[in-house]
C-alpha positions as CSV (number, residue, x, y, z in Angstrom):
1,X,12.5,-82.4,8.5
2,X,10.5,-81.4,5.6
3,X,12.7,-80.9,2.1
4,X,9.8,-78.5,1.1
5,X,9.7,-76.1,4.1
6,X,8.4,-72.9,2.8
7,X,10.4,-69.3,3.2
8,X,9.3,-67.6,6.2
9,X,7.6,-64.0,5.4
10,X,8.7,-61.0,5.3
11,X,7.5,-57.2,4.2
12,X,9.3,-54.5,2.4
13,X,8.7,-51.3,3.0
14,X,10.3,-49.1,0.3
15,X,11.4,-45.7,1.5
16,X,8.7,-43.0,0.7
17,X,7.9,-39.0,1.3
18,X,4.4,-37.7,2.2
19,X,3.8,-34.3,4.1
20,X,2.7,-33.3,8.1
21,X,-0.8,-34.5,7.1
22,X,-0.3,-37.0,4.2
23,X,0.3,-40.5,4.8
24,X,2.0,-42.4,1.8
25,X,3.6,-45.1,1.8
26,X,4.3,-48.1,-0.6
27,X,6.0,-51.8,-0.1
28,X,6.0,-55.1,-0.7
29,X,5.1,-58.4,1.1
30,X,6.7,-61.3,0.0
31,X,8.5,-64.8,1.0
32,X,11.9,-63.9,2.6
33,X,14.6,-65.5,0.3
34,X,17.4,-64.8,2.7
35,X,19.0,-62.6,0.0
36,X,22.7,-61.7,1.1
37,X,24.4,-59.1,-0.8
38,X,27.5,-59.1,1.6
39,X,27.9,-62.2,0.1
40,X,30.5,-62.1,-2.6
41,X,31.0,-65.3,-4.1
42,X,29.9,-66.6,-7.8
43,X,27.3,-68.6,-7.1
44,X,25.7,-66.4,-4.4
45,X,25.8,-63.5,-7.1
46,X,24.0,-65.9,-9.5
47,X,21.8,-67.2,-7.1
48,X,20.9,-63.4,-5.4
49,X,19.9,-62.6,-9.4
50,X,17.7,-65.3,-9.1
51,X,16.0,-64.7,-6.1
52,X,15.3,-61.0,-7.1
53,X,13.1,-61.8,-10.0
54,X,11.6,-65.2,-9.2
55,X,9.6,-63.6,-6.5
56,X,6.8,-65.3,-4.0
57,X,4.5,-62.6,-3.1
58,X,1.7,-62.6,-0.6
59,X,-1.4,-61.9,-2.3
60,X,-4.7,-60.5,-1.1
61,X,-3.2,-60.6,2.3
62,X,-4.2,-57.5,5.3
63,X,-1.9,-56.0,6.7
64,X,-1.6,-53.4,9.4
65,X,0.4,-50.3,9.9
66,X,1.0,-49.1,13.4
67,X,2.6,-44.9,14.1
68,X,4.7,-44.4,17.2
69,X,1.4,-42.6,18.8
70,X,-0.3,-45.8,18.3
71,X,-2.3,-45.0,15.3
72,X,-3.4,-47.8,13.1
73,X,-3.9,-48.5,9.4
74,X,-5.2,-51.2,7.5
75,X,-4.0,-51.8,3.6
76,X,-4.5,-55.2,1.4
77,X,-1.9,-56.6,-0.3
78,X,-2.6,-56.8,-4.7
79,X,-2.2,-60.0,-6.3
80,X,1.8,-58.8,-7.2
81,X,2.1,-58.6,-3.5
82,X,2.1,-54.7,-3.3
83,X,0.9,-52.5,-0.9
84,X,0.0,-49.0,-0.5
85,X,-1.4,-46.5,1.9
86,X,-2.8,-43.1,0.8
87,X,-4.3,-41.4,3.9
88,X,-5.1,-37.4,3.8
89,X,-5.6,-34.8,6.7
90,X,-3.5,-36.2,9.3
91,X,-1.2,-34.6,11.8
92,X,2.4,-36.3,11.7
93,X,4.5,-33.2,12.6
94,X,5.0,-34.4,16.2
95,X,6.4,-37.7,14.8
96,X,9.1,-36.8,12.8
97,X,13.1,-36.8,14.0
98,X,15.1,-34.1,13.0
99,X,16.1,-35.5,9.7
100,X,12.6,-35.2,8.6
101,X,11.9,-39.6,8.8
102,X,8.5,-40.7,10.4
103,X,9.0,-44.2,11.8
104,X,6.0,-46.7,11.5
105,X,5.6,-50.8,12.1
106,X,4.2,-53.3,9.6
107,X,2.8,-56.5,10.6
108,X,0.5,-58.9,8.6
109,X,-2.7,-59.2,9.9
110,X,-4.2,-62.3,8.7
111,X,-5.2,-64.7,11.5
112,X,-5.2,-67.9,8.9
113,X,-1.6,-67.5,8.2
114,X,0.2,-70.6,9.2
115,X,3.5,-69.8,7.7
116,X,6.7,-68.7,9.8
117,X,7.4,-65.0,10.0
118,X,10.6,-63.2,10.4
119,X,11.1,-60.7,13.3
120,X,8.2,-61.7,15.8
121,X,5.6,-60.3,12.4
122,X,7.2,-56.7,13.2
123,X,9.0,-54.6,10.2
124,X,10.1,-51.3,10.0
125,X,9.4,-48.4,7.4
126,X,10.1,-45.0,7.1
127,X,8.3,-41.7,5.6
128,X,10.3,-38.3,4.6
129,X,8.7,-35.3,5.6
130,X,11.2,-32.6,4.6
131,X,11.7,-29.9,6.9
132,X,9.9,-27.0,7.0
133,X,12.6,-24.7,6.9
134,X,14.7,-27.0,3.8
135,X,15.8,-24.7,1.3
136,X,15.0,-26.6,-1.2
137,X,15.0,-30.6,-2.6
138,X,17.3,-32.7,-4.7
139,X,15.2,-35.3,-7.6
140,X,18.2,-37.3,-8.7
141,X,18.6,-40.1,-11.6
142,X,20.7,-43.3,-10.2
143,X,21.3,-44.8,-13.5
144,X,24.6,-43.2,-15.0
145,X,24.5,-40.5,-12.3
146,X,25.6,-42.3,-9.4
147,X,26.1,-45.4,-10.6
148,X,27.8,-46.6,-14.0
149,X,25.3,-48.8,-15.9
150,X,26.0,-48.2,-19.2
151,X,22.7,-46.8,-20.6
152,X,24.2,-45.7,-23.5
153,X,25.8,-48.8,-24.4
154,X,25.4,-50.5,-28.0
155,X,22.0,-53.0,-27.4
156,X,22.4,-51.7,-23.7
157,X,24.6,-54.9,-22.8
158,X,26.7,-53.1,-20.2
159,X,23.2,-52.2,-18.7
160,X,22.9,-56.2,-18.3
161,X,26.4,-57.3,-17.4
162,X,26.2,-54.8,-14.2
163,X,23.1,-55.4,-12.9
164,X,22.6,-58.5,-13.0
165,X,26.6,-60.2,-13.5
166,X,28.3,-58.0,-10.4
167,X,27.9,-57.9,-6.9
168,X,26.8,-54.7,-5.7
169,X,29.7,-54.1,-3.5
170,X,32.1,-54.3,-7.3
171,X,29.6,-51.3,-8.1
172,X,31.4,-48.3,-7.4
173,X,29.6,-44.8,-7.5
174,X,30.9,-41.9,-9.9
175,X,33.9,-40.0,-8.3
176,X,32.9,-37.7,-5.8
177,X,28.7,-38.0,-6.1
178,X,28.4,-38.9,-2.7
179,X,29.9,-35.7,-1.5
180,X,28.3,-33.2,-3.3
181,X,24.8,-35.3,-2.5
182,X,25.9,-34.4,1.3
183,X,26.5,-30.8,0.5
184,X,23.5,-30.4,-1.1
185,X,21.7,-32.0,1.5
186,X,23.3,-29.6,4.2
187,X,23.1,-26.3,2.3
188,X,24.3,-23.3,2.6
189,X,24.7,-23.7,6.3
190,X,25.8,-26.6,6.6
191,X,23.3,-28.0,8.7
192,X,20.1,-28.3,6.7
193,X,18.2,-31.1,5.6
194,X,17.2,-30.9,2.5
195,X,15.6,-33.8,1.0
196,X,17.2,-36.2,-1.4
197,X,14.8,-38.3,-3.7
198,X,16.4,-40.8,-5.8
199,X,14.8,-42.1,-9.5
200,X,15.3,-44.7,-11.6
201,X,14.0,-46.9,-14.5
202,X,14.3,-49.9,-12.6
203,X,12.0,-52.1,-11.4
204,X,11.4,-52.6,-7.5
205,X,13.0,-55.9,-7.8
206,X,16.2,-54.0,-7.6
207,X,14.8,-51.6,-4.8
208,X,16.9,-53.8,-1.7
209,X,20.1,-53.9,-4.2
210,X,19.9,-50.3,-5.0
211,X,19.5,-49.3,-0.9
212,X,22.5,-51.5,-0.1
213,X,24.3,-49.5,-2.8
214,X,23.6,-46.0,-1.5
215,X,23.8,-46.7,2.0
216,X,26.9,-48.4,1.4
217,X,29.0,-46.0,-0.3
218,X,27.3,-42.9,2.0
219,X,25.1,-41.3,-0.2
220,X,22.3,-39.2,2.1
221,X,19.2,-41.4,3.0
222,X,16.2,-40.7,0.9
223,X,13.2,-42.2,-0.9
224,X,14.2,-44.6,-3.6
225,X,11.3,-44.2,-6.2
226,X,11.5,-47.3,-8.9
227,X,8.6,-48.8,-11.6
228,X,7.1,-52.4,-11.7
229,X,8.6,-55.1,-13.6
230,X,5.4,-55.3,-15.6
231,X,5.5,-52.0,-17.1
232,X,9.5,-52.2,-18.2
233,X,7.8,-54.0,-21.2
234,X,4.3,-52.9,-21.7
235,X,4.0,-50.8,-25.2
236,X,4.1,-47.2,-24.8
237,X,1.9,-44.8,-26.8
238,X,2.9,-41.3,-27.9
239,X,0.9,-39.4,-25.3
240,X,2.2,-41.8,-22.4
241,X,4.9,-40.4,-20.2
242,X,7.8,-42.3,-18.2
243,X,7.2,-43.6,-15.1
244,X,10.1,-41.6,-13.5
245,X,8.9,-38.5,-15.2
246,X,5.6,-39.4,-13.1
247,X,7.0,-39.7,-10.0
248,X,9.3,-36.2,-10.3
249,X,5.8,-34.4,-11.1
250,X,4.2,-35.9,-8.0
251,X,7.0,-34.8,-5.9
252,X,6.5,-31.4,-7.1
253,X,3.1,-31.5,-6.8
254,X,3.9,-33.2,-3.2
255,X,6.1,-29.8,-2.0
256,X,4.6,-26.4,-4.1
257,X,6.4,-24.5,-1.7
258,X,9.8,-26.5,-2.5
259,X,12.2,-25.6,-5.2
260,X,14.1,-28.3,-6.5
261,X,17.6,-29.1,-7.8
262,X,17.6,-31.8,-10.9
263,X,20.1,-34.4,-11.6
264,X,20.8,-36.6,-14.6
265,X,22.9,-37.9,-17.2
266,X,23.2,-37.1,-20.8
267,X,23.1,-40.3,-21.9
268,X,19.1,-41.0,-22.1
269,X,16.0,-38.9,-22.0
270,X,16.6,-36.8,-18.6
271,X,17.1,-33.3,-20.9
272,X,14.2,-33.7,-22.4
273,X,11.9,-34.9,-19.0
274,X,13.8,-31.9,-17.1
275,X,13.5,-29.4,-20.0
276,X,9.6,-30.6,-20.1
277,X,9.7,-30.4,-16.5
278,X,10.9,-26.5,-16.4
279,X,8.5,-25.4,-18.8
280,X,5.8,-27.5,-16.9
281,X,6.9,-26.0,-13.3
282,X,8.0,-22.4,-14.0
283,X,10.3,-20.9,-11.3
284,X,10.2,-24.1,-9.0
285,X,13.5,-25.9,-10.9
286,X,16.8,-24.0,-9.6
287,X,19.6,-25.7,-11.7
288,X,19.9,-28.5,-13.5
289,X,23.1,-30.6,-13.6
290,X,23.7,-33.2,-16.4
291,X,26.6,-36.3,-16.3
292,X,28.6,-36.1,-19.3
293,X,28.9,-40.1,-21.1
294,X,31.1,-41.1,-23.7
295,X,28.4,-40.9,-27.0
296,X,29.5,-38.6,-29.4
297,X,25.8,-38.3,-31.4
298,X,23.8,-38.1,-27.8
299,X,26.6,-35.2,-26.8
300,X,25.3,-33.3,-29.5
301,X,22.1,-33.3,-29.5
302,X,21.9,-32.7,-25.6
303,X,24.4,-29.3,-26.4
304,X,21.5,-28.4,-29.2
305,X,18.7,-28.7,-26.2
306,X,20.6,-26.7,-24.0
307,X,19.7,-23.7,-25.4
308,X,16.3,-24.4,-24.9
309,X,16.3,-24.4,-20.8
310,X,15.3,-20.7,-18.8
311,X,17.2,-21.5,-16.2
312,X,20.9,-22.4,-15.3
313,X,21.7,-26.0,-16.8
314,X,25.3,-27.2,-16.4
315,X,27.1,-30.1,-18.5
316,X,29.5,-31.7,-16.4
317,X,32.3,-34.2,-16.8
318,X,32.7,-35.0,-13.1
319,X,31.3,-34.0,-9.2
320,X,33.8,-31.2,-8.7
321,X,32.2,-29.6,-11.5
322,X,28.6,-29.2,-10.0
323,X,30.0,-28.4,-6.7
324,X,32.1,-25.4,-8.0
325,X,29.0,-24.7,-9.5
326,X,26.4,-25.0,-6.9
327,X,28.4,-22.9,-4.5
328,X,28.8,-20.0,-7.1
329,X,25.0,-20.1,-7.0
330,X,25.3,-20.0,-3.3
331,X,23.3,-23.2,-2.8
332,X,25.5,-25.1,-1.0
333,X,28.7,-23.8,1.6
């Protein structure tokens, strides 16, 4: 027995969204670290941390992407491990379930791999293609709207102590989230499915952690849209926006037939992404709904932007809030 065996492999395919004839999809292939966040003991917390950001990626490695039709693709892992597949004019529509998720295999594709891989080299992955007849979709933050992080902490050390010193299952959700996500989700009937796409300034080293947490405490399935490690600290410049400010414009751009409800929390720089955002998309944003946080000085100056927003934009102190509100706009039963 070898005290150096290697980690078998494994790939990651992070939820995504593309359309009836776009094909986009993004993961990950990497070693499989056996990373158990059932597990709730000290040392597996410490050790889970670990694993998360000491990654062994799979470089320059094909890969192959097989439809339930039998349609193939071909992608090429980057030397970071990530993957992506950006394929135009296609028809999907007759592979899609009810809830609007195309199912799809993964499998590496390189004969001179040696190594041991998980699942007989077969992984699943999903695609969102909302439904045609969705009333509309749902961009939320995760950071401080769902989940307590303490983004507007002094030197952001609550930020640190709960995501990387608890175990996700010790993360519990702000009161009542989950149900007005499902609402949303179901409309004004009760039986739609309106997309949910989730945001967040964390890097996709978190992307596993942050699906257990959703899934977990019930929130509706949906794309979980994240930013590399690398970029958390590469130097902005004035004219450069935020990455999740990126990926809310390319949804839009995505659906121009969709309107969308916007979620965030006070506590950062989601009022002034949205408010750009509702200038930039005039009459697609519906309502915007705001977490309250405990910051005196960022309370105020969100008020003071308030005024600024055309359209409805509520402040709210908890989930029953928004859902009193979204059903006296008639958006959800």
């Amino acid at each position: 027995m070898s005290w150096f065996k290697k980690d078998p492999l494994q790939i990651i395919s992070f939820l995504s969204y593309g359309t009836q004839n776009h094909f986009y999809i993004r993961g990950r292939a990497l070693e499989d670290e056996t990373i158990n966040l059932e597990e709730k003991s000290l040392w597996n917390l410490i050790l889970n941390t670990w694993k998360r950001f000491e990654t062994d990626e799979i470089k320059n490695t094909k890969l192959k992407i097989t439809l339930p039709d039998n349609r193939v693709y071909y992608t090429k892992t980057d030397k970071d491990g990530y993957y992506k597949i950006d394929v135009s004019n296609e028809d999907l529509k007759h592979l899609v379930n009810e809830e609007g998720w195309l199912n799809f295999e993964l499998s590496y594709d390189e004969p001179n791999i040696k190594r041991t891989i998980q699942k007989e080299n077969r992984f699943k992955g999903e695609m969102l293609i909302p439904a045609k007849d969705a009333d509309f979709g749902v961009i939320s933050d995760i950071d401080d709207t769902i989940i307590h992080t303490g983004v507007a902490s002094f030197l952001k050390w609550r930020v640190i102590f709960n995501t990387f010193l608890k175990h996700v299952q010790s993360r519990m959700p702000l009161e009542g989230a989950a149900e007005f996500y499902h609402l949303l989700h179901r409309g004004t009937t009760g039986k739609k499915a309106n997309p949910i796409f989730y945001v967040s300034h964390s890097p996709w080293n978190l992307y596993r952690y942050l699906e257990f947490f959703l899934k977990t405490n019930n929130f509706p399935k949906g794309p979980i849209l994240l930013r590399s490690f690398r970029t958390i600290f590469k130097k902005k410049t004035s004219t450069c926006k935020p990455q999740k400010q990126l990926e809310i414009t390319n949804i839009l751009n995505t659906y121009p037939n969709l309107p969308f409800v916007l979620i965030g929390d006070s506590s950062e720089h989601d009022p002034d992404i949205y408010l750009e955002l509702v200038n930039s998309f005039p009459n697609r944003i519906k309502v915007v709904y705001l977490r309250s946080v405990l910051h005196k000085q960022k309370m105020q100056r969100v008020k003071k932007l308030l005024a600024d927003y055309s359209i409805p934009v509520m402040l709210v102190d908890n989930s029953k809030e928004a859902i009193a509100h979204a059903k006296g706009l008639g958006i959800i039963k």
